[in-house]
C-alpha positions as CSV (number, residue, x, y, z in Angstrom):
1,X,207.4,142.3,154.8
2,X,206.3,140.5,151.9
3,X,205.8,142.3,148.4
4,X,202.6,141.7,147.1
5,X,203.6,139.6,143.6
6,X,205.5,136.9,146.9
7,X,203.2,133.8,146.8
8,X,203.9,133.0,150.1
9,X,202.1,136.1,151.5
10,X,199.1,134.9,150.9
11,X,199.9,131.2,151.2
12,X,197.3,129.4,154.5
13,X,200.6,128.3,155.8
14,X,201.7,131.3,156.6
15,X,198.9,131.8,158.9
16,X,199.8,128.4,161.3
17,X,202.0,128.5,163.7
18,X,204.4,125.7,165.3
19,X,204.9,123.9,161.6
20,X,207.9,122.7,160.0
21,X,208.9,124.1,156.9
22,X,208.2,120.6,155.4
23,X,204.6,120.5,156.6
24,X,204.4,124.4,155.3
25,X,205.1,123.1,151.7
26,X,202.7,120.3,152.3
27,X,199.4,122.3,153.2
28,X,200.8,124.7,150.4
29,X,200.4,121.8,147.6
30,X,197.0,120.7,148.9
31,X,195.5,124.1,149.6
32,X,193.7,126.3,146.6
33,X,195.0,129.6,146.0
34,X,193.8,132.5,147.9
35,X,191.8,135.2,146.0
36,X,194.5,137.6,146.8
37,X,197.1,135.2,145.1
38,X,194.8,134.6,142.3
39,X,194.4,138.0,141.7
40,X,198.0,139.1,142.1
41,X,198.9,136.2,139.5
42,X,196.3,138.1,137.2
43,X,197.4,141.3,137.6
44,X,201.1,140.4,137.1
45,X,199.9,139.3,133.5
46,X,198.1,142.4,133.1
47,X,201.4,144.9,133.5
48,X,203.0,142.2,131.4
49,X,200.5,142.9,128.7
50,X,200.7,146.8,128.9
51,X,204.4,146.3,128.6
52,X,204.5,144.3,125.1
53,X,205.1,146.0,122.0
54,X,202.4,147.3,119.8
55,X,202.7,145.3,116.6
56,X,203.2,142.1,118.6
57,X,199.8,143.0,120.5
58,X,198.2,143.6,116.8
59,X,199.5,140.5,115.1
60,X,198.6,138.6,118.1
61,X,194.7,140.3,117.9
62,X,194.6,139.4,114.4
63,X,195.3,136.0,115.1
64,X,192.5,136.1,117.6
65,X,189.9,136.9,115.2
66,X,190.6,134.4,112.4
67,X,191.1,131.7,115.1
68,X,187.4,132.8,116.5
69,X,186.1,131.7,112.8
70,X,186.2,127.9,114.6
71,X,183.3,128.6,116.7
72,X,181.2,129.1,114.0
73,X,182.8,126.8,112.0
74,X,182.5,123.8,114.1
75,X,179.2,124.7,115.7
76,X,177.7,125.2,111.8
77,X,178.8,121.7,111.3
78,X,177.3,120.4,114.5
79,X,174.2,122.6,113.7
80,X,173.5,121.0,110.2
81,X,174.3,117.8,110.4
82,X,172.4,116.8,113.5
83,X,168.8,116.4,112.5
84,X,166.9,116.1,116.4
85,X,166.3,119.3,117.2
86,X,167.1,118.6,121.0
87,X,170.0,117.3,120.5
88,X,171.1,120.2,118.2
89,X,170.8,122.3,120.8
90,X,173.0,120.7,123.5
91,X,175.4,119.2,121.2
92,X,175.7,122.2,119.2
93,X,177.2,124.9,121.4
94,X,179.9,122.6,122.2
95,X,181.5,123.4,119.0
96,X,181.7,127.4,119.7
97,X,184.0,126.2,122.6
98,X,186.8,125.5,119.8
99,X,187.5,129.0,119.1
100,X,188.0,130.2,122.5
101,X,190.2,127.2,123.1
102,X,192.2,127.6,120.5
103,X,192.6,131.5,121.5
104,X,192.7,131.4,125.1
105,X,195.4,127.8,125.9
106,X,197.5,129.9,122.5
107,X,198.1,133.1,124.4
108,X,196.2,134.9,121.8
109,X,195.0,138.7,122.7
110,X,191.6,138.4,122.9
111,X,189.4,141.9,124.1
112,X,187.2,140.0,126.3
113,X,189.8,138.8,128.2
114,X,191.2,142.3,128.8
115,X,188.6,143.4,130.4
116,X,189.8,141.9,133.3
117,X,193.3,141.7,133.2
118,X,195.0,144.9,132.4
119,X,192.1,146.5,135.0
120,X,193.3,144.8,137.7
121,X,196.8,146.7,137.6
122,X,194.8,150.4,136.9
123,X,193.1,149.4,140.2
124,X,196.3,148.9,141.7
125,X,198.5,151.8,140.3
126,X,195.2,154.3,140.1
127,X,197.5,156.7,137.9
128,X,196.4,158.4,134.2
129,X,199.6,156.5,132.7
130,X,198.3,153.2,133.3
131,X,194.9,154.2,131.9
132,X,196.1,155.5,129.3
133,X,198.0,152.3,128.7
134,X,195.0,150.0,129.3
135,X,193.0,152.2,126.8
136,X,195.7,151.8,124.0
137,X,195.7,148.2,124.8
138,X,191.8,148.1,124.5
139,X,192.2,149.8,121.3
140,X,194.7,148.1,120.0
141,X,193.1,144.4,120.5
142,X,190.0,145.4,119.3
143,X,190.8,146.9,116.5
144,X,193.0,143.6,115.1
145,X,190.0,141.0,116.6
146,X,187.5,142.7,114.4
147,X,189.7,143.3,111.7
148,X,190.5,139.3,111.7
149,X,186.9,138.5,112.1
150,X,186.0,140.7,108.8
151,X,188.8,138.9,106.9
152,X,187.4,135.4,108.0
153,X,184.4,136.1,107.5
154,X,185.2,137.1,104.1
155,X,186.2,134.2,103.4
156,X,183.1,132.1,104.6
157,X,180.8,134.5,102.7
158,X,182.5,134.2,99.3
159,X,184.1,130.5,98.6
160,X,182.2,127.8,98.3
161,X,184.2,125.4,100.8
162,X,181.3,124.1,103.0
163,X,178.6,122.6,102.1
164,X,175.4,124.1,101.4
165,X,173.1,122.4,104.7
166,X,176.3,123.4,106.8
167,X,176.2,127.5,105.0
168,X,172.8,127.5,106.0
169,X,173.8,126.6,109.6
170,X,176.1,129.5,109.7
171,X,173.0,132.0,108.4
172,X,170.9,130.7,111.2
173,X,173.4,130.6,113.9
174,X,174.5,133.9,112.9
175,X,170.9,135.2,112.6
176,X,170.7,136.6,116.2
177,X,173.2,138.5,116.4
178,X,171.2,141.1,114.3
179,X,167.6,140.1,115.4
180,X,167.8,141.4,119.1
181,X,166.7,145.0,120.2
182,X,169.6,146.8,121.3
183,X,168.4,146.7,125.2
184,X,168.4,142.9,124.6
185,X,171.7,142.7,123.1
186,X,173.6,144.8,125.4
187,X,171.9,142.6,128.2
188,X,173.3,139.5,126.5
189,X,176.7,140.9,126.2
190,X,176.2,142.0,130.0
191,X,176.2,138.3,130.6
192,X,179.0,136.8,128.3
193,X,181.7,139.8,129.4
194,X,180.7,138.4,132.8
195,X,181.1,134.9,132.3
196,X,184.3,135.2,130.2
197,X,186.2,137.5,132.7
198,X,185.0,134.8,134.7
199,X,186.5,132.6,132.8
200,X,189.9,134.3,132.7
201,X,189.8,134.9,137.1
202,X,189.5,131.1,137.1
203,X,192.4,129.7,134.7
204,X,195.5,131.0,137.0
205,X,193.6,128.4,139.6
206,X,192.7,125.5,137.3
207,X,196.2,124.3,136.3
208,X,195.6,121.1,134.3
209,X,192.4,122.0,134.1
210,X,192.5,124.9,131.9
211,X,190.8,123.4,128.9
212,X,187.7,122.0,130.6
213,X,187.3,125.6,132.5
214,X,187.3,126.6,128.8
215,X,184.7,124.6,127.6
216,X,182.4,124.9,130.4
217,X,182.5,128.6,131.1
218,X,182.2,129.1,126.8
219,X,179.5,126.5,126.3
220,X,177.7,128.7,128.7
221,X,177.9,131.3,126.7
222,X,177.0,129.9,123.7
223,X,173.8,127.5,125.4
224,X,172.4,130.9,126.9
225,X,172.7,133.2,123.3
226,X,174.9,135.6,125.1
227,X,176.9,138.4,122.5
228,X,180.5,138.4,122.8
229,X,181.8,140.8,120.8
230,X,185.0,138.8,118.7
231,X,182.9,135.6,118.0
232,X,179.7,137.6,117.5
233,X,181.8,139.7,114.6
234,X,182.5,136.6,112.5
235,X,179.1,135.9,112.3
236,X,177.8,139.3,111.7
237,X,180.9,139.9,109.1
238,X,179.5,136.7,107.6
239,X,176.0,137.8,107.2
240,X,177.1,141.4,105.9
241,X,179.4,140.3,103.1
242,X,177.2,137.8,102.4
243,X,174.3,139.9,101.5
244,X,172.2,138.5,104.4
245,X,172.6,141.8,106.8
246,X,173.7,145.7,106.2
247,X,176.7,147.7,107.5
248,X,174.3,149.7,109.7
249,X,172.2,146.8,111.4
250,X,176.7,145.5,112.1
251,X,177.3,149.0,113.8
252,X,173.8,149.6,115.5
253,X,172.1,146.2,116.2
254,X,175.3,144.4,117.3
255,X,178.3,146.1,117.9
256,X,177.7,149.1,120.0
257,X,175.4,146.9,122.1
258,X,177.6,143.9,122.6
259,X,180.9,146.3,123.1
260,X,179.2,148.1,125.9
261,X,177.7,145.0,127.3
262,X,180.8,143.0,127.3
263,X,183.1,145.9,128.9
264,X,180.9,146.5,131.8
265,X,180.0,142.4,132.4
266,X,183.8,142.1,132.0
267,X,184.9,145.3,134.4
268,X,182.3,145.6,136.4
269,X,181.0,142.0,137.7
270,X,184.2,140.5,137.5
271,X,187.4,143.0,137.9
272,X,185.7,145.5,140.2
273,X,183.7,143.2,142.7
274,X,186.5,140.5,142.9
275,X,189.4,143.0,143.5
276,X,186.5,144.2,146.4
277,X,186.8,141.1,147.7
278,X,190.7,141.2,148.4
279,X,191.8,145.2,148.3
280,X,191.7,145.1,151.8
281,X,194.6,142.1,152.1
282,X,196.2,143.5,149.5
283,X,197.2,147.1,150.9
284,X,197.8,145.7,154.3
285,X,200.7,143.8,152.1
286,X,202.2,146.7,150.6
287,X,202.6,148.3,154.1
């Protein structure tokens, strides 16, 4: 019997009958992958993850957060120097899609993402040493994002670099992230953990169409004024050390909320419901 990391378990040619092993690898190269497959491929990168070393997974993080600093960056310049007010708004968002491109296609550690990944193999394994694995993981990622994001942030908040019109689009893009109740912002973050686990179940699909999954599922994100928790910190960093926003509106009005909010949109809607949908195939493959 098959193990289930083999491809070719879960391959719709496997299912037909009366074909040559030529037409098997031709309705394998035109058929998508199966959920099961998708979420096998996932899951293999998730006990790959658990596995790496700790300072790689730190240095990696840290990268993670300064690269984030191009969502802001590029969307503050789309934001100030488009005038129509419509048109800011659609044209705008695009820009926060830079970050997460530039994170996600360079194999960056970013938490959001591991809210999927490294669950799928604690659903799998159902054993205290993977959780405590996923946990030091969690800790470790999030810990060197936010750290990265503060350092950035720094940065945008004290040197005069950008212009003024395009500083100001920074204060107002970054303005929300403060302004919500926390019931509204852990709501928000509900729906971006959601839509960038999402995001991550799609890419083992999309092949050469990794970036544009990228964009679309980010822009998302960034058109509905969802809270994601690494791109969310530069601009909350930037509005603390900036004078614009205190250390305790950072801890209370944004991060708790969007943390919480991102981990169960990420764990929850995504990991949980779409391992669901293929537990059943899977165990009958490990018999």
């Amino acid at each position: 019997m098959d193990q289930p990391g083999d491809g070719a378990s879960f391959s719709p040619a496997s299912k037909l009958d009366g074909v040559s092993r030529r037409q098997t690898r031709q309705v394998e190269s035109q058929s998508r992958p199966s959920a099961a497959l998708i979420h096998e491929t996932i899951r293999a990168e998730g006990e790959q993850e658990l596995e790496r070393r700790w300072w790689a997974i730190v240095l990696s993080g840290l990268a993670a957060g300064l690269s984030m600093a191009l969502s802001l960056i590029v969307q503050g310049a789309f934001h100030g120097l488009i005038s129509d007010d419509a048109t800011r708004r659609l044209v705008a968002p695009l820009g926060y899609t830079v970050g997460f491109l530039v994170v996600v296609l360079g194999r960056q550690q970013l938490f959001t993402e591991n809210t999927l990944t490294p669950i799928l193999p604690l659903l799998h394994n159902r054993d205290l040493r993977t959780l405590a694995s996923v946990l030091k993981l969690w800790f470790l990622v999030l810990a060197s994002n936010i750290a990265g994001t503060w350092a950035i942030g720094s940065v945008l908040a004290h040197t005069s670099i950008f212009e003024p019109r395009i500083v100001d689009a920074f204060v107002d893009l970054s303005r929300h992230t403060v302004e919500g109740t926390f019931s509204t912002t852990f709501v928000r973050a509900i729906f971006a953990g959601w839509v960038i686990a999402l995001m991550a179940w799609l890419l083992p699909a999309a092949k050469e169409s990794r970036a544009h999954i990228i964009v679309i599922m980010t822009y998302v994100v960034a058109l509905g004024g969802f809270s994601h928790i690494v791109a969310g910190s530069v601009e909350c960093a930037f509005l603390v050390q900036s004078g614009r926003a205190s250390l305790a509106q950072y801890a209370s009005d944004f991060f708790m909320p969007t943390l919480l909010g991102n981990i169960l949109g990420g764990t929850t809607l995504v990991a949980l419901l779409n391992y669901g949908q293929v537990a059943a195939e899977i165990d009958d493959h490990r018999e």
